[in-house]
Steps between C-alpha positions, in 0.01 A plus 500: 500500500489241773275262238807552257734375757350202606300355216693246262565554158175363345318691751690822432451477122090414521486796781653754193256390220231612713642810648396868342783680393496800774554147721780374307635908517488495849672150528728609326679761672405322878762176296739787411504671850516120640789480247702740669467485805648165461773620296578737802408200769737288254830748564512434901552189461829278368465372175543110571291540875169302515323824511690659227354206270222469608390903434712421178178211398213764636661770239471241234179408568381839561665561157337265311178588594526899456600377155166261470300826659621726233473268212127422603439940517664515132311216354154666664594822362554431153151339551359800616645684252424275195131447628483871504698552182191243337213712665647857332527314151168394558396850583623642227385262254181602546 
């Protein structure tokens, strides 16, 4: 979670190609949990105060990742699924 946070875009992007999908999974719901705690964090604090926007850009950003986390764990798991979907008409071709 703390690599999330603090690695730039690029980074963040190469880091999910690589990651297993139980990774990703777990990622996942530590960005959603980050997420809302922010979202609570976000409602002590005025709307237009520097803190107020500044919790405002961490819930974006925490946002857009969660959303590049969960795209990566879909596009692995058709994958998965396909590869295995090849290997039973394989088996059963034979």
């Amino acid at each position: 979670m703390g690599w999330a946070r603090e690695s730039e875009e690029g980074e963040f992007e190469r880091g999910l190609e690589g990651a297993s999908l139980e990774s990703l999974d777990t990622l996942s719901r530590e960005l959603d949990a980050e997420q809302e705690r922010l979202q609570r964090l976000y409602g002590e604090f005025p709307e237009a105060s520097e803190q107020g926007r500044f919790i405002k850009r961490q819930i974006r950003e925490v946002a857009g990742q969660s959303g590049s986390v969960k795209t990566s764990a879909i596009v692995r798991r058709n994958q998965r699924d396909a590869k295995l979907e090849d290997e039973h008409d394989v088996n059963t071709e034979s």
